[in-house]
Residue, then its C-alpha position, 0 to 999 in steps of 0.5 A: x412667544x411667537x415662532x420665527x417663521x423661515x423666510x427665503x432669506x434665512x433657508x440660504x444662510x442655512x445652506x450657505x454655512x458649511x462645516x469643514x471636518x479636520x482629517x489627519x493622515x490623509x494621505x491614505x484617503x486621497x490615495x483611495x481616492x485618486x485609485x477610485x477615480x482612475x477605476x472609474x476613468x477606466x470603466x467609462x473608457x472601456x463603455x465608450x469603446x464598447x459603445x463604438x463597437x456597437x454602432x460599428x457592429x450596427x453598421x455592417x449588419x446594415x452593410x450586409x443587409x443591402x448587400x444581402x437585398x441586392x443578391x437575392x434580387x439579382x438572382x431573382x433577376x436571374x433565374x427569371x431571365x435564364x431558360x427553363x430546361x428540362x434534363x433527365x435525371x438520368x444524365x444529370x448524375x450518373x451513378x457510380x458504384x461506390x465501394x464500402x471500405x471496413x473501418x480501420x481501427x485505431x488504437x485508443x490512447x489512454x487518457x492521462x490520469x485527471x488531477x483531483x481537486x485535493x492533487x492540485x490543492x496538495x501540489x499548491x501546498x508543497x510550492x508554498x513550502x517550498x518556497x516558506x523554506x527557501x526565505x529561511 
């Protein structure tokens, strides 16, 4: 017996039959569904806005990066045109005697007693109870 040999013609009716699967209560799945895809919407959303940020951010480091150019060269620019005058030191800054006052002590506050993980979990229990008691 020969083999039939697979023509292009035949590897398109192949991918061409599809099969369709019967689903009951679906109501379930297109529920999933819809909440994935608006989680998904939701996610690129939040991508696009932080994708924004960064070409703003970008932005203004490339703002402050001229401007930072322009100071420094206008202090260049300054130094370079002022004066060179030479001050004693002695006039520059006078010294003053200055007085050294004991530090004052203040009173230390105790610290209110830290909640141990077992206290909070206790506490979480007790309103859990209470409110199991008050549906009954």
């Amino acid at each position: 017996m020969a083999k039939a040999k697979k023509t292009k013609k035949n590897l398109q009716k192949d991918k061409k039959e599809e099969f369709f699967v019967a689903l009951n209560n679906c109501e379930p799945i297109r529920v999933e569904l819809l909440e994935s895809t608006k989680m998904i919407l939701e996610s690129m959303k939040i991508f696009q806005e932080l994708k924004g940020i960064r070409i703003r951010k970008i932005e203004e480091k490339n703002k402050l990066r001229k401007q930072i150019r322009a100071i420094s060269s206008t202090m260049s620019r300054i130094k370079s045109e002022l004066p060179v005058i030479n001050i004693p030191e002695e006039a520059v800054s006078p010294k003053l005697p200055i007085k050294e006052t004991p530090p004052v002590e203040q009173p230390k506050k105790e610290a209110p007693p830290q909640k141990t993980e077992l206290d909070r979990i206790e506490d979480e229990l007790r309103e859990i109870e209470g409110k199991l008691s008050g549906f009954n």
